[in-house]
C-alpha positions as CSV (number, residue, x, y, z in Angstrom):
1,X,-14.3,-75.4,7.6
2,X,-10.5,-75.5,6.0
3,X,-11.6,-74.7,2.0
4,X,-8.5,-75.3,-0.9
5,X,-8.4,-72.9,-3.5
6,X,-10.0,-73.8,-6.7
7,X,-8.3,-76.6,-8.7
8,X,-7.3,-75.2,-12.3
9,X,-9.2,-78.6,-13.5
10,X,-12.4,-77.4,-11.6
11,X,-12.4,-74.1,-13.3
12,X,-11.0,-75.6,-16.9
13,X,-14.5,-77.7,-16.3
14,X,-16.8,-74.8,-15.8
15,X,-15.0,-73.0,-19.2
16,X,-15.9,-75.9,-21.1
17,X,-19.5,-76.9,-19.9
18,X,-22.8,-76.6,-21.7
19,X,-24.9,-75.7,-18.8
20,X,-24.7,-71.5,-17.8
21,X,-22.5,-71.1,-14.6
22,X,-25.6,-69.2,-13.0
23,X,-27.6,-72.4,-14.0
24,X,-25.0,-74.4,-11.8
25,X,-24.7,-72.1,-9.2
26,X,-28.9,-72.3,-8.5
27,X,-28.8,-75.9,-8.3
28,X,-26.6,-75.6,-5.3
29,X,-27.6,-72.6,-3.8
30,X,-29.6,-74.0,-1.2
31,X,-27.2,-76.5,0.1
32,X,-24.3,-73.3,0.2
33,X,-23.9,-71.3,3.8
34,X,-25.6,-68.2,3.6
35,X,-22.1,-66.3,3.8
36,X,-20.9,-67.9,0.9
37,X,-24.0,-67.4,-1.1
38,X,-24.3,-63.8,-0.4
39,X,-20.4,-63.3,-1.3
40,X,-20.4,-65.0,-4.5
41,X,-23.7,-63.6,-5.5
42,X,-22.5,-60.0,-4.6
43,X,-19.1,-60.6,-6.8
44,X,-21.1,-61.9,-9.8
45,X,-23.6,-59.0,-9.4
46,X,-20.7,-56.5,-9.3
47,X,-19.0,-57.9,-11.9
48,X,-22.3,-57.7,-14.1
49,X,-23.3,-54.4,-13.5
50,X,-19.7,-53.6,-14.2
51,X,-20.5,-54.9,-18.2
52,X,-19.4,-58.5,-17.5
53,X,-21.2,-61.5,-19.3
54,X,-22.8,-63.8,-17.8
55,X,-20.3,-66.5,-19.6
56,X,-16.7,-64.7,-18.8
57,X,-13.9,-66.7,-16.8
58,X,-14.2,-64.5,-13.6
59,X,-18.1,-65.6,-13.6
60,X,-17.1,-69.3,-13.8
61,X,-14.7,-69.2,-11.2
62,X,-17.1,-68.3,-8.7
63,X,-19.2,-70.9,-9.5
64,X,-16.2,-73.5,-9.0
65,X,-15.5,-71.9,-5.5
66,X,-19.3,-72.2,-4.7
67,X,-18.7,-75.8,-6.1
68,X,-15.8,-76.9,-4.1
69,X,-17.3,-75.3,-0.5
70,X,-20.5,-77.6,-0.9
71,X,-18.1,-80.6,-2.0
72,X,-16.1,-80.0,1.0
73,X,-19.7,-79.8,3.1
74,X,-20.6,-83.4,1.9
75,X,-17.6,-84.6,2.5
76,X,-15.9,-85.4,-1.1
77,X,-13.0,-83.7,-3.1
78,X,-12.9,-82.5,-6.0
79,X,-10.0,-82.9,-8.6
């Protein structure tokens, strides 16, 4: 699987939405490989327990790269 980085557009979405990034990220976590699940789940956990909000940029970017991998698994492109 060849994934792009993260469009700025993607991740300018996910700043602006009304929906939690963690919200986003559990309606897709089924449909993620297990290897990218555990890795962005580990980077937001770290970043949390570091003192990190759930609503900061870094959070949100994760949850646009776990967007663009399952875009990229059914087949679309996003941005």
């Amino acid at each position: 699987m060849n994934i792009k980085p993260v469009p700025v557009s993607l991740v300018g979405q996910a700043l602006t939405s009304g929906i939690t990034p963690l919200y986003e990220l559990h309606q897709i976590a089924c449909e993620l490989p297990i290897s990218v699940l555990v890795d962005v789940k580990q980077r937001i956990g770290d970043w949390l327990a570091s003192g990190g909000k759930e609503t900061d940029p870094y959070i949100k970017q994760q949850v646009a790269y776990a967007q663009k991998v399952y875009q990229a698994l059914k087949g679309g492109e996003i941005g």
